[in-house]
C-alpha positions as MATLAB code, in Angstrom:
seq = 'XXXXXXXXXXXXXXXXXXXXXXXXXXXXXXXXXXXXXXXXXXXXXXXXXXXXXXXXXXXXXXXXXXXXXXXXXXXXXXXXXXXXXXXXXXXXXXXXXXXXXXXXXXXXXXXXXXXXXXXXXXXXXXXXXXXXXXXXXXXXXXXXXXXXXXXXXXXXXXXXXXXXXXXXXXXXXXXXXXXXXXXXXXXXXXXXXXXXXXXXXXXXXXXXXXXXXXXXXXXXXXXXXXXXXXXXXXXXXXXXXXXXXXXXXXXXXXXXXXXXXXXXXXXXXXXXXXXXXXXXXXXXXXXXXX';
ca = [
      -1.695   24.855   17.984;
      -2.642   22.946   14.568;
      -0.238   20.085   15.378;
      -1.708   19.659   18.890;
      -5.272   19.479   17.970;
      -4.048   17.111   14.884;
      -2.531   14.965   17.378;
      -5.799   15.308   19.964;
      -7.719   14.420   17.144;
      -6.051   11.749   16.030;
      -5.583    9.984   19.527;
      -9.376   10.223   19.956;
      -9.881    8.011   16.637;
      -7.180    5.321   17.727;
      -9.037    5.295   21.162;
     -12.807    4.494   18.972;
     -10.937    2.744   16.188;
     -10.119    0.609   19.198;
     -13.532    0.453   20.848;
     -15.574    0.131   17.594;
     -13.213   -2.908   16.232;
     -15.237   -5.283   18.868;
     -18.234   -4.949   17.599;
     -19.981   -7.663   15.188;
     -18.860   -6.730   12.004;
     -16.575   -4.437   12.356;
     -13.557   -6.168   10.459;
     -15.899   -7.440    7.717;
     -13.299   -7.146    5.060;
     -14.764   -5.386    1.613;
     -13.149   -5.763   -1.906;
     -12.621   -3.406   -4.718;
     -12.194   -4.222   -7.948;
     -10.016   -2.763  -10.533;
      -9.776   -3.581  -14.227;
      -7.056   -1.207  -15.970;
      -6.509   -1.442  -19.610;
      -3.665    0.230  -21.738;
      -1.641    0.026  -25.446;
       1.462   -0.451  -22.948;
       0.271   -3.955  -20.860;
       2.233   -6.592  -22.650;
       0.017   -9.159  -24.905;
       1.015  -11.976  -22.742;
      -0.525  -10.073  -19.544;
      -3.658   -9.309  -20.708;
      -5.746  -10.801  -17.970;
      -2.893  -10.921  -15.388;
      -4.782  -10.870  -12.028;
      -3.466   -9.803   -8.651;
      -4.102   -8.508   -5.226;
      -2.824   -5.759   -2.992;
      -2.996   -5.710    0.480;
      -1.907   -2.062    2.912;
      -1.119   -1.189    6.090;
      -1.955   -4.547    7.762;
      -0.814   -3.236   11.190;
      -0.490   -6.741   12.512;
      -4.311   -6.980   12.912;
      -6.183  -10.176   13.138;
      -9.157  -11.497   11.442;
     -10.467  -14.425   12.683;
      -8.111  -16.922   14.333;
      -4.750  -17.031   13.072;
      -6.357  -14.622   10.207;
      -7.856  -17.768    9.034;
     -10.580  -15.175    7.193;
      -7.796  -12.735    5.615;
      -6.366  -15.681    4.239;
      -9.488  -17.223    3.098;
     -10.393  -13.881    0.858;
      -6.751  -13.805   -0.681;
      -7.273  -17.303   -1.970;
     -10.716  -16.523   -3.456;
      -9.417  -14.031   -5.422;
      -7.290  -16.214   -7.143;
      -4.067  -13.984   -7.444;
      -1.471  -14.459   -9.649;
       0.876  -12.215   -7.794;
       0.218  -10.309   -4.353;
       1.449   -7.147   -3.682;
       1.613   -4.864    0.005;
       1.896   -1.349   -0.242;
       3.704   -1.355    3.511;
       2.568   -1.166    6.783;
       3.179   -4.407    8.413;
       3.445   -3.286   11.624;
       1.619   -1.631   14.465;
       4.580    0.090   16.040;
       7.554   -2.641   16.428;
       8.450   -5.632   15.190;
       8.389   -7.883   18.368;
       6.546   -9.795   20.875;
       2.691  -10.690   20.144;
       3.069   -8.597   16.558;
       5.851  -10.497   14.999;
       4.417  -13.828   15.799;
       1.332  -12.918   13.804;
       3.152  -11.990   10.580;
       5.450  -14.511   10.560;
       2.213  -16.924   10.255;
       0.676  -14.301    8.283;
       3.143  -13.814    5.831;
       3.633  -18.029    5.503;
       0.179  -18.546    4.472;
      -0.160  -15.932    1.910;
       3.102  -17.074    0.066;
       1.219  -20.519   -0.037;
      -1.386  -18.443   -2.375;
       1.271  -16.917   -4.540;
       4.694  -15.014   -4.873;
       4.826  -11.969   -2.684;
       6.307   -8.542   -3.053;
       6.272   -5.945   -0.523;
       7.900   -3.095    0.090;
       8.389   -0.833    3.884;
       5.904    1.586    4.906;
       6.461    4.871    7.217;
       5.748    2.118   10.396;
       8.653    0.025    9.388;
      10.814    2.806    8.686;
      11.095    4.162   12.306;
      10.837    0.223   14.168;
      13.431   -0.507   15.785;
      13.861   -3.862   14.686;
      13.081   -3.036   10.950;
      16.439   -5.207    9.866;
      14.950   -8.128   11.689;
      11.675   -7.786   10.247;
      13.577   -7.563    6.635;
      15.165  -10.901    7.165;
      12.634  -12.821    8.401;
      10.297  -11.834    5.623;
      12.930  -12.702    3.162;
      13.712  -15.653    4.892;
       9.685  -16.696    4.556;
      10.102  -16.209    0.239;
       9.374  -12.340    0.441;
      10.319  -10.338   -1.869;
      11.026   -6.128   -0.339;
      11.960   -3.852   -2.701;
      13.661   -0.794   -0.904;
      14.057    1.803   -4.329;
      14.733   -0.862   -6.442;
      12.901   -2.631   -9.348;
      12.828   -6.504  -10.973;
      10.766   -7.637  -13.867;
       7.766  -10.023  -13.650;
       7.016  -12.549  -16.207;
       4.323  -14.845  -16.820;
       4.902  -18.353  -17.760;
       5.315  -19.216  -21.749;
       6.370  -15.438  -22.988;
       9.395  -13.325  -22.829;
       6.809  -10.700  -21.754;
       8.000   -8.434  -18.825;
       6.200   -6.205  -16.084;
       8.069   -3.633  -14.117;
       7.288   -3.412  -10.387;
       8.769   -1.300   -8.588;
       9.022   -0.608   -4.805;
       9.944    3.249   -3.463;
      11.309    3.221    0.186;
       9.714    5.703    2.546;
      12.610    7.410    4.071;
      11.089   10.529    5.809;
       8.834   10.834    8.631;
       7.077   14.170    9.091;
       6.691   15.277   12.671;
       3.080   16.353   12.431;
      -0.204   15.727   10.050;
       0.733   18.555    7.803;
       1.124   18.357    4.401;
       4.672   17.316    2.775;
       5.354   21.212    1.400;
       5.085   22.322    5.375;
       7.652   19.409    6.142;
      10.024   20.974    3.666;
      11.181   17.707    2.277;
       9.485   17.350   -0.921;
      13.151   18.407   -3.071;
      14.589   15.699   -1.333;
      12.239   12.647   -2.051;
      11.924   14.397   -5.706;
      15.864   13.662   -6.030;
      15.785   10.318   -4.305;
      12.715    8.490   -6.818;
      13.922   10.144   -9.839;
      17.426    8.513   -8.917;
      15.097    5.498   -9.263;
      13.588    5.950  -12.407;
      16.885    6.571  -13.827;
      17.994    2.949  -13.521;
      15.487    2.223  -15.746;
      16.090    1.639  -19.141;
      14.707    4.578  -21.655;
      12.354    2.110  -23.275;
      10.838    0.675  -19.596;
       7.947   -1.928  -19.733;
       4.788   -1.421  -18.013;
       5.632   -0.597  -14.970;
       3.504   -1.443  -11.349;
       5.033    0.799   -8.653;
       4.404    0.401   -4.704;
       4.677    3.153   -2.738;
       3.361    4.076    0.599;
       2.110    7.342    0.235;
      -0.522    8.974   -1.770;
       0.102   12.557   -0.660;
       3.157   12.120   -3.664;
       0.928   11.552   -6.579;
       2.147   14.692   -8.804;
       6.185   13.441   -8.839;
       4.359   10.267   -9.500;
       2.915   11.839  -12.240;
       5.773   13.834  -12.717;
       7.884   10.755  -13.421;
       5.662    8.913  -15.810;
       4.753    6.115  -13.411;
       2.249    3.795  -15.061;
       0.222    2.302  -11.935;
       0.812    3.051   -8.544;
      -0.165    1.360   -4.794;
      -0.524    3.292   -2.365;
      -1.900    2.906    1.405;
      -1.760    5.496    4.318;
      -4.254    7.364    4.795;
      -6.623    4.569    6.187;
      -9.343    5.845    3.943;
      -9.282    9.223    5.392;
      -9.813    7.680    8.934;
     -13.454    8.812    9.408;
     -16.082    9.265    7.151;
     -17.857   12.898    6.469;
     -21.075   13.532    5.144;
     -21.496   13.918    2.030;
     -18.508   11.083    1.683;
     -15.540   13.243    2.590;
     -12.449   12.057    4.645;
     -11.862   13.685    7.889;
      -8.032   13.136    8.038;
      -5.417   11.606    6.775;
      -1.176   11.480    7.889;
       1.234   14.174    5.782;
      -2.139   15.442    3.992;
      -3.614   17.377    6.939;
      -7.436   17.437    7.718;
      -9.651   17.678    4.421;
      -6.901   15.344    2.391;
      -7.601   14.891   -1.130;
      -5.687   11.077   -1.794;
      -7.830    8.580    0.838;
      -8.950    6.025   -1.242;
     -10.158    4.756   -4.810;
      -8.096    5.676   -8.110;
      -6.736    8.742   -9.209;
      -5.653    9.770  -12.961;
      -3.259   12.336  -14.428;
      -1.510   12.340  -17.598;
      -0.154    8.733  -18.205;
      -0.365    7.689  -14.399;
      -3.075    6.076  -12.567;
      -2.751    5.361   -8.746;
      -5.103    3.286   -6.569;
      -5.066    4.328   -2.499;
      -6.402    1.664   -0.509;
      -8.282    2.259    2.470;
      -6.288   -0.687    3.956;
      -6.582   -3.519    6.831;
      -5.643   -2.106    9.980;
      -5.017    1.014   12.070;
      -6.957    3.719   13.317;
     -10.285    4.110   11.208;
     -14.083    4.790   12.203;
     -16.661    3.108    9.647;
     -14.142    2.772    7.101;
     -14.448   -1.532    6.500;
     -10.726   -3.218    5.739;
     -10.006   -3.467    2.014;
      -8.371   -5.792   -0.054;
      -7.949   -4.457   -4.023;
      -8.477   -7.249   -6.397;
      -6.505   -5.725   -9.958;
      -6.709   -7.254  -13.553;
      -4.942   -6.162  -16.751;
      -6.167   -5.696  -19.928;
      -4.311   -5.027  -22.830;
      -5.954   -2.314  -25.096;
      -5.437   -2.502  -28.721;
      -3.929    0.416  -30.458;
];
């Protein structure tokens, strides 16, 4: 009975998500900025500068996202990052045309690193949508991690990109799915290709319902996308619901701390939402002095 009147629910938002999208306005995209400061940011990054985009879901804004592209390049990004998401439900047709432009024009603003979100994960032409994006200069991490440098140091960043490979059946949380030892095994197999002394280390991954084995791990900064900023918003500023966090969910948008690890959920770009405005996350780090 909960998983059928999760799933009502939810169709009735994609149907006014839908609706509400035409209206003047409605895909005014907002920006929120970040600064994050820590002993651990490498001298030669202190005022490294980038963006992060999420769940994009092939959606247009303004012709041949002529607008999207316009707020990337005002933000004057060093690097750009998406936390997944690409996609609406394939890559094909209509969809694929738009990212392929999409994807073009961003790289024109600056090097881009991406990694798969749940929507990519279950396409059925994810391998095509892998090679074309690498073909265009992007970089997808599937559980995997490089260094970034920045020109004139040896300096390093770590970024790292986790591959979501589960899909629960219903908007429960991830203990009901039964999966969480699993995912716990397959990102700490990650973090132990690291070496013991790791650099700062940036970390995409798709979804914020896994913030304690983030924590858990000793990530330093993580992206994460979603839950569409809770997909409608309560009063009193509560999010109505969110996918593998259930109605009520705690991880929807803004920054979250624990411990060492900070992660930022954006509300994203596309996908089903009602009054929740697209979001881009403009980042900068400081380096803080010991």
């Amino acid at each position: 009975m909960k998983e059928t009147s999760i799933k009502i629910l939810r169709a009735v938002l994609d149907v006014g998500e839908r609706a509400l999208e035409k209206l003047p306005g409605a895909d005014w995209i907002t920006f929120r900025g970040y600064r994050f400061e820590s002993e651990r940011i490498p001298a030669a990054f202190d005022g490294f500068r980038f963006v992060v985009l999420a769940d994009v879901h092939a959606r247009l804004f303004g012709t041949k996202n002529a607008r999207l592209i316009r707020a990337i390049r005002n933000c004057r990004p060093e690097i750009i990052l998406c936390a997944g998401d690409w996609i609406r439900t394939d890559y094909s047709g209509h969809d694929a045309a738009i990212l392929r432009e999409l994807v073009t024009d961003i790289r024109e603003i600056a090097p881009l690193y991406s990694i798969l979100g749940n929507h990519e994960g279950r396409a059925d032409h994810k391998d095509e949508l892998i090679r074309d994006f690498t073909d265009l200069g992007v970089r997808i991490l599937q559980d995997e991690s490089i260094q970034i440098d920045r020109e004139g140091s040896k300096d390093r960043l770590l970024l790292t990109g986790l591959y979501p490979s589960y899909e629960n059946s219903f908007y429960g949380s991830l203990r009901e799915s039964g999966i969480g030892p699993r995912i716990r095994e397959e990102y700490r197999n990650v973090m132990r290709e690291l070496p013991e002394e790791r650099p700062f280390q940036i970390v995409l991954s798709h979804r914020p319902e896994l913030f304690e084995l983030y924590t858990e791990l000793g990530m330093d900064l993580v992206f994460s996308g979603h839950a569409h900023g809770g997909l409608l918003k309560l009063p009193g500023g509560r999010r109505l619901l969110a996918p593998d966090q259930g109605l009520l969910p705690t991880y929807t948008h803004g920054a979250y701390q624990k411990e060492r690890t900070t992660m930022v959920v954006s509300q994203g770009l596309g996908g089903p939402r009602i009054g929740i405005r697209p979001e881009i996350i403009v980042c900068e780090l400081k380096r803080k002095e010991q």
